[in-house]
C-alpha positions in Angstrom: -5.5 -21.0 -10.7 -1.9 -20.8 -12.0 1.0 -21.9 -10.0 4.6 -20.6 -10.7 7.8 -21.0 -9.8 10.3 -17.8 -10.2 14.1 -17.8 -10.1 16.1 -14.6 -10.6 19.7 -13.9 -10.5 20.8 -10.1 -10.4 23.7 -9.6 -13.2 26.9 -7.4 -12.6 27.9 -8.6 -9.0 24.8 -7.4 -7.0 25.0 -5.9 -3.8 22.8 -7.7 -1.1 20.8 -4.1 -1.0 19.9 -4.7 -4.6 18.3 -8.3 -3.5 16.7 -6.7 -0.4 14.9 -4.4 -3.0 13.8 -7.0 -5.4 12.3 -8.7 -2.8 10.2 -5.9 -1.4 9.1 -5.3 -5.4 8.4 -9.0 -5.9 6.0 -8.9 -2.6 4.1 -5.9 -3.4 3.2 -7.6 -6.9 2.2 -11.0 -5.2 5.2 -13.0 -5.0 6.1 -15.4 -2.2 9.1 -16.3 -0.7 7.2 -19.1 0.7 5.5 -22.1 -0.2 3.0 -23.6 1.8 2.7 -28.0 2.1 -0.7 -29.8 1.5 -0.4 -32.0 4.4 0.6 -31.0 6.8 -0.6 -27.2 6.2 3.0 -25.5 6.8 4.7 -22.8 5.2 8.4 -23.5 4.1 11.1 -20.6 2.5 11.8 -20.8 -0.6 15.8 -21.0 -1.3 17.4 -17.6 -2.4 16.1 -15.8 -5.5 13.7 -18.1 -5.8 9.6 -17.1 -5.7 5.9 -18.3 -5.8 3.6 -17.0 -7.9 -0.4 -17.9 -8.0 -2.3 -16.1 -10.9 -6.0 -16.4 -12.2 -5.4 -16.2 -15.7 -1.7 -15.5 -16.1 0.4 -18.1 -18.7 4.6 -18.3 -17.9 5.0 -15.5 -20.9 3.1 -13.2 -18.7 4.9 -13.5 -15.4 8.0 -13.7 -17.7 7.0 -10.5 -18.7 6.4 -9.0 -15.4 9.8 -9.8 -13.3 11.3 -8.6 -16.8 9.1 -5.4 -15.6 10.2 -5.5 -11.9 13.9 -6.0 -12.6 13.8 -3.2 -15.0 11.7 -0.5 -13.2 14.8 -1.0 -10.4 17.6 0.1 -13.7 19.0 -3.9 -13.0 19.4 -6.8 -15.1 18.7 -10.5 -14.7 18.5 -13.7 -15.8 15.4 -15.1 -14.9 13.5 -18.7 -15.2 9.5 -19.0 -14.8 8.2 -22.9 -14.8 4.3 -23.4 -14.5 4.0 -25.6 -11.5 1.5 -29.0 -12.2 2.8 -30.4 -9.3 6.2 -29.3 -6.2 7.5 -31.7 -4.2 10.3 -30.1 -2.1 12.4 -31.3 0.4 15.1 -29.4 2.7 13.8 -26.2 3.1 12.8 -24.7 6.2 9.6 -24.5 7.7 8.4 -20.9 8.8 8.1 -20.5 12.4 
């Protein structure tokens, strides 16, 4: 399995709405705004704009592709960076109650 890591910035002074939006059409095509620890098992949010992604076959060009999708399908425009995770170490982020 693939692991990503998704950051996306609206362009042209978003409204918080427009976030609010992408994250409902990011979570209905499987991205997280959570990552969850090895050890212990514990979910932690993600900072702002920034998602999970965990694909079977997937490469970065593909979910490159689909945010491109997502963003567009919503008539907004982004800058956007996918990196495919080998290994996250994070520190700072909140855990998820």
């Amino acid at each position: 399995m693939a692991k990503f890591t998704v950051r996306v910035e609206l362009h042209n002074t978003p409204l918080q709405e427009d976030y609010q939006r992408l994250n409902a059409a990011m979570e209905c095509r499987g991205f997280k705004r959570t990552i969850t620890a090895v050890a212990p098992s514990q979910k932690y949010l993600l900072p702002e704009r920034t998602y999970s992604y965990t694909g079977r076959q997937e490469n970065a060009d593909d979910i490159l592709r689909l945010v491109q999708c997502i963003v567009g399908a919503m008539g907004l425009s982004a800058a956007i960076v996918v990196t495919q995770v080998a290994v996250r170490r994070f520190s700072g982020l909140d855990e998820v109650p």
